[in-house]
N, C-alpha and C positions, 0 to 999 in steps of 0.2 A: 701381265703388265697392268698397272692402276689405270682407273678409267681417266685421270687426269693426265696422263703420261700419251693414254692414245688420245687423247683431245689435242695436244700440241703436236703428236706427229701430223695429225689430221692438218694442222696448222701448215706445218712443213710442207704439206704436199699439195695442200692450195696453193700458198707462197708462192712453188717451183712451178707449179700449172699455169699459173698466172704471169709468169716472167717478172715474178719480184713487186708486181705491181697494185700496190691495195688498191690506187685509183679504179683498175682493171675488175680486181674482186669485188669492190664496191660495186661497179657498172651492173657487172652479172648479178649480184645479189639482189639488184635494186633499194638499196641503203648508200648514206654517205658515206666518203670514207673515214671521217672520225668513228664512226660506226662500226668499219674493221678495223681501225686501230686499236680500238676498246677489246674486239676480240682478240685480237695478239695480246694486249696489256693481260687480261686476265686468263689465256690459256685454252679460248671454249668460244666456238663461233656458237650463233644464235639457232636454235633448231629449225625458224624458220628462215634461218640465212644459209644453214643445211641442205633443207629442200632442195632453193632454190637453184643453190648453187651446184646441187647433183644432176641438176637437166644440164647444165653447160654442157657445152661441145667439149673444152678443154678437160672435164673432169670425165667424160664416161668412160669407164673402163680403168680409172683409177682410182676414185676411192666413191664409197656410198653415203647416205649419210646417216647411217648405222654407224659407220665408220667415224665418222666427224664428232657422232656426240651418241659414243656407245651410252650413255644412262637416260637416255631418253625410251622410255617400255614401251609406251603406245604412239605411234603416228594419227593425226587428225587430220580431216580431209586432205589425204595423199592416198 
């Protein structure tokens, strides 16, 4: 699968974690939500909206965020 292909299911699966709710994704990521709209618009949340958003309660155990933005090589302060 192209790594832009697993960036949007990454999408999909915050999405449904979230109950549909960017407001919600925004909260947890600590960003606006024009902020996760942009990330829908172009397919690819932000690596450090990745992070954050991998401590959620609603995401452990379902996705990483290796997962969210498989082309990222190196992790910085995590």
């Amino acid at each position: 699968m192209a790594i832009h292909e697993q960036q949007k299911n990454a999408l999909g699966k915050i999405w449904k974690a979230f109950a549909y709710s960017k407001a919600e994704i925004a909260l947890a990521a600590g960003v606006n939500r024009s902020t996760v709209s942009n990330w829908f618009s172009r397919g690819r949340i932000s690596a450090t909206g990745a992070i954050r958003l991998e401590h959620d309660k609603r995401l452990k155990g379902v996705i990483t965020k290796e997962e969210m933005r498989p082309d990222v090589t190196e992790w910085f302060g995590v």
